[in-house]
N, C-alpha and C positions, 0 to 999 in steps of 0.2 A: 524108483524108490530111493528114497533119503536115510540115512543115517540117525538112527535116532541118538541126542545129545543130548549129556544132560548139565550143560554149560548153563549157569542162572537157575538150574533148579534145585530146590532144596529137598532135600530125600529122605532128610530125618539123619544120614548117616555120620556125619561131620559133626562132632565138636558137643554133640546133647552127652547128657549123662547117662550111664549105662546104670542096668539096674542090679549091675552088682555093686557101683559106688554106691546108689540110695541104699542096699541091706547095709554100707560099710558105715554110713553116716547115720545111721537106726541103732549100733551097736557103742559110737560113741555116746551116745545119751546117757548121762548119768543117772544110776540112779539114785532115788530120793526120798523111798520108802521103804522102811526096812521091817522085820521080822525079829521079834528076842525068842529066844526058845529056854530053858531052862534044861539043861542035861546031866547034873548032878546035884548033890548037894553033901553037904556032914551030919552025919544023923543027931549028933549033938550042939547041931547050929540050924534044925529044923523050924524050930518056932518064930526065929530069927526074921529066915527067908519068907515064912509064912507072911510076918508082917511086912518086910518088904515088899510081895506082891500084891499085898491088900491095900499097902498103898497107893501104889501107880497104876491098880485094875480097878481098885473100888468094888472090889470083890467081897462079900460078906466072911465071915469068919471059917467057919464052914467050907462054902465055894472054894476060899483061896488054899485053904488045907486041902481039899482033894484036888484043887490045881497041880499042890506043889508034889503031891504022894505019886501022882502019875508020870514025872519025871521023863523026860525025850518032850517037854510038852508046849506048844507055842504059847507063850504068856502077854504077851504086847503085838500085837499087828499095825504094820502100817506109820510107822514112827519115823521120824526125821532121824538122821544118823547121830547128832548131837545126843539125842532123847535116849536112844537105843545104848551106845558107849554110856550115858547114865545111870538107865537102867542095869548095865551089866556091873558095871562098878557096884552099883549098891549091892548086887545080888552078891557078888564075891565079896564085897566085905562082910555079910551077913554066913558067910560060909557056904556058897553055892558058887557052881558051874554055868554062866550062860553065855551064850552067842549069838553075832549076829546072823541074820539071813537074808 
């Protein structure tokens, strides 16, 4: 009996990527879609924010007032980061609290 060699054979074990690099290279992905929430606001800059949200939801008058009265509440899904920083700005100058996610 012979020796078995594994001189020219390729084994898979050399040199491929493991697949803890593919989780590590899954983590660098940016992301690209975001989340606004609204988590406060001044009850004296209420109607304010109301109108802010009616704008960029296109929410009826209505809708966007018990949007904003439920407070902790996701207002924008799914927005480019640019949009999102937009939308918070307006919301804080309107006298509200909101974040990205």
């Amino acid at each position: 009996m012979q020796p078995i060699s594994s001189d020219g054979l390729d084994l898979g074990l050399q040199g491929g990527p493991s697949a803890g690099s593919a989780r590590a290279e899954e983590k660098k992905v940016e992301k690209t879609a975001f989340d606004v929430k609204l988590e406060k606001f001044d009850a004296a800059a209420k109607i304010k924010v109301i109108k802010e949200v009616r704008a960029f939801t296109n929410l009826g008058l209505k809708e966007a007032k018990d949007l904003v009265e439920k407070v902790l509440v996701l207002v924008k899904q799914g927005v480019t980061k640019e949009e999102a920083n937009d939308i918070i700005e307006k919301i804080k100058g309107a006298g509200g609290v909101a974040v990205m996610e």
